[in-house]
Steps between C-alpha positions, in 0.01 A plus 500: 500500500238463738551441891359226626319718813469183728896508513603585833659868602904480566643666788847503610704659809869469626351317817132484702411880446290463176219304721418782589433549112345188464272566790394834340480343164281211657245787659489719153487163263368176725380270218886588381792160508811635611864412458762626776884468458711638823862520390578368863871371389578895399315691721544846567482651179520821633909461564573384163618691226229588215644262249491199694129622641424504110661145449325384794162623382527374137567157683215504706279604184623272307395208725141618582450571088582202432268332757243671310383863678253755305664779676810596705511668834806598592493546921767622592594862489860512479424258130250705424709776530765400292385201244154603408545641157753192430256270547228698318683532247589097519201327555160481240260602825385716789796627719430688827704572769437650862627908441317625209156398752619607789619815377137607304381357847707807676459707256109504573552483892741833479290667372160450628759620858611821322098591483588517873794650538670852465898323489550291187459132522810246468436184491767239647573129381654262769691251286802274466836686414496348149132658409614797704813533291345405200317853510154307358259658681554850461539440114200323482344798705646745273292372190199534706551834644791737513377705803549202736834480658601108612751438839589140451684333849624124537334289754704204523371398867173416444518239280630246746229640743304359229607183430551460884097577533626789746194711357377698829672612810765759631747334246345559182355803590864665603667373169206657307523838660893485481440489063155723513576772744778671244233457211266703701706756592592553170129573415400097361129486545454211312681165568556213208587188551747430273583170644231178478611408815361820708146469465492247796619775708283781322283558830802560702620744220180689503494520874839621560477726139226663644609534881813699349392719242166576762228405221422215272713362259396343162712151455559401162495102460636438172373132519168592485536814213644228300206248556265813459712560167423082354219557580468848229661292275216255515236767497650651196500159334893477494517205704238181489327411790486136613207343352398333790526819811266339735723195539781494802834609308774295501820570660851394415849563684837487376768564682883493419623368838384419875157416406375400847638829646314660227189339572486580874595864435241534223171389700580863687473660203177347324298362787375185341588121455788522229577220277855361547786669344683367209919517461637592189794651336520773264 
């Protein structure tokens, strides 16, 4: 059956870091109408167990599909890392998710640095502990290239740096260097972020990445290598483009609790008048 391509794209997250999806998604696709569902009432994913991450994402699915989406984007890495193939293997359209992107996206960065570089190149993901325990990134590494080893550490305090808007300073830069300077020494060269939250503090990861390890080094957002990937899947004809791309896209929030928390919290993250935030329940 045909999509109808002026159907909007779906995007989900256990909270606010999937704007940084949507705003990636909104650079890559503009003329493209956009759903976003933060699981607010559940978040973190990232301390649950994998079957309730997979219940949790099926719900959240569930409700965008039936508001009528042409594609799914699931933006959250510790879902993506676990529920991906269940909902693939669920739902009658496109499914992507934040790791398989973001870890082409390193693939690529490690090595155009080994071109450089006698030592072998590791690349390191900063992540929650459930997509660090999860082991996603390094398998979805693996199926890319086998000569690429992954170090995978938790980095639990910057998310409420985040949300906080704590995104420069001596604070943020300490916490950063306290969950990069083991990567380093280790022999990381590359840096994913394998959380949607961290790309607000990306040029405080870069600067303290690179004052450690005494050179430049290449940061991995996965938000953007999975708006780069939509937009493939357009290019290869896989995905519809709106029929009307010039127009200004249209924007909707759902939220599962606190929506006027939300809403304050997500003008950080997008930079533009948001519409109001809708309550539901899932």
């Amino acid at each position: 059956m045909a999509v109808d391509p002026s159907l909007p794209l779906g995007v989900f997250d256990s909270g606010l870091g999937g704007l940084t999806v949507v705003h990636a998604l909104s650079q890559a696709l503009p003329g493209e109408d956009i759903i976003y569902l933060g699981d607010t009432a559940r978040v973190p994913y990232g301390t649950r167990s994998p079957e309730t991450v997979v219940r949790y994402a099926q719900g959240c699915a569930a409700v965008l599909v039936r508001r009528g989406i042409k594609a799914l984007v699931v933006a959250c890495n510790t879902a993506s890392a676990v529920s991906i193939d269940v909902l693939r293997a669920e739902l009658d359209l496109p499914v992507l998710g934040v790791v398989e992107p973001g870890a082409q996206a390193a693939v690529q960065a490690a090595e155009e640095a080994q071109r450089h570089q006698r030592e072998p190149v590791k690349i390191g993901v900063l992540g929650t502990a459930g997509t660090v325990r999860s082991g996603a990134y390094p398998r979805a590494v693996a199926k890319i290239s086998t000569r690429l080893e992954v170090l995978a550490a938790p980095a639990p305090l910057l998310v409420p740096l985040v949300e906080e808007g704590w995104l420069d300073g001596d604070v943020p830069e300490l916490a950063v260097a306290r969950y990069v300077e083991p990567l380093i020494a280790q022999g990381v060269r590359v840096l994913v972020l394998g959380c949607t939250h961290y790309p607000l503090l990306r040029p405080v990861i870069e600067r303290v990445a690179a004052r450690i390890a005494g050179a430049p080094v290449p940061v991995v957002d996965s938000a953007q290598a999975t708006a780069d990937a939509l937009l493939r899947y357009v290019d290869e004809e896989r995905l519809a483009r709106h029929p009307a791309p010039t127009r200004p896209r249209k924007l909707e929030l759902l939220v599962t609790d606190l929506p006027a928390s939300f809403e304050v919290v997500a003008a950080r993250f997008l930079s533009e008048r948001l519409p109001a935030a809708t309550q539901i329940d899932l």
